[in-house]
N, C-alpha and C positions, 0 to 999 in steps of 0.2 A: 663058092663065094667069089663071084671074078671081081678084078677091078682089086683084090686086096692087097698088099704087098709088103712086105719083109724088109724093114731098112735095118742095117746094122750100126749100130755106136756104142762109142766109149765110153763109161762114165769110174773112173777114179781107177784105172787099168783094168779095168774089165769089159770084155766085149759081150753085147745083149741083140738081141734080135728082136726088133718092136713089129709089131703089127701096124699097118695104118691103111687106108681105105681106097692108095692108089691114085689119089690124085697129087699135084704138086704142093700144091699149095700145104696138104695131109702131112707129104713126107716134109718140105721145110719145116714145120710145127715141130713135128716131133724131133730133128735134129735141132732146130733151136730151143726143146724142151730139155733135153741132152745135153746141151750146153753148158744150161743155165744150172742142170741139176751138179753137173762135174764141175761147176766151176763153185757153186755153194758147198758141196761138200769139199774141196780141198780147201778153201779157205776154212770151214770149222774144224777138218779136221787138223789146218797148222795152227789156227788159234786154240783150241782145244788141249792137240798132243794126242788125241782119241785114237788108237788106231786100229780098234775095232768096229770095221766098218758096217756093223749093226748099227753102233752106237750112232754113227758118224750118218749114216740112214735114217733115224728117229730124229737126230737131232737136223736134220736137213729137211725133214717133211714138216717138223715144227716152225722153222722157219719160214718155209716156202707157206704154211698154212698164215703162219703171222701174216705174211705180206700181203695174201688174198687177203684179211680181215681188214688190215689198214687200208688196202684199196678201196674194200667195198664201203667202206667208212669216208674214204675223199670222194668217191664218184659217184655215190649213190645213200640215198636215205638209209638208214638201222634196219627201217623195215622194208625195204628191196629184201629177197635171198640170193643167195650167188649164184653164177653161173653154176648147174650142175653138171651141163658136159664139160666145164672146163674142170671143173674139181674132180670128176669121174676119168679124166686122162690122166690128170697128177695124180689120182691114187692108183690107176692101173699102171702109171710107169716107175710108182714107188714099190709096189708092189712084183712090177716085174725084173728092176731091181736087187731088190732086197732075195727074191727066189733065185734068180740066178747067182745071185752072189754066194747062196749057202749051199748052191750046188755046184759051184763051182765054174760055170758054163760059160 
């Protein structure tokens, strides 16, 4: 699969290796998805006190999903559906995550 390529980030001290498809624009996405994901979890988790970062992972993807809803709610009619490659990234990066977190990696 040429062209794919392996960026590394941070999210809430832990270092995760994303996949992304090689281009720039790919790799800014995902280190701005990164961002935004470490920067929601450490606010829930000081507002919270959570510091089981399962917890602190469900309750960041519930969020992050709130905020697609109320978008799609300002931007577009009830019945539009969402972007599904953008949903399909936030769940593969919650999901990739949430595995490397339990394994430690």
């Amino acid at each position: 699969m040429s062209g794919r390529s392996r960026i590394e980030v941070r999210i809430l001290g832990q270092d995760y290796r994303v996949v992304s498809d090689g281009s720039t624009s790919s790799e800014e996405q995902v280190e701005a998805a990164a961002t935004l994901v470490d920067e929601t979890m450490r606010r829930i988790r000081d507002r919270t006190g959570t510091v089981d970062t399962a917890q602190v992972a469900v309750l960041t993807a519930l969020n992050m999903a709130n905020r697609l809803l109320a978008q799609r709610d300002d931007d577009r009619s009830a019945s539009e559906p969402l972007d599904p490659d953008r949903i399909r990234g936030l769940i593969e990066l919650v999901e990739s995550a949430t595995a490397a977190g339990a394994t430690g990696a």
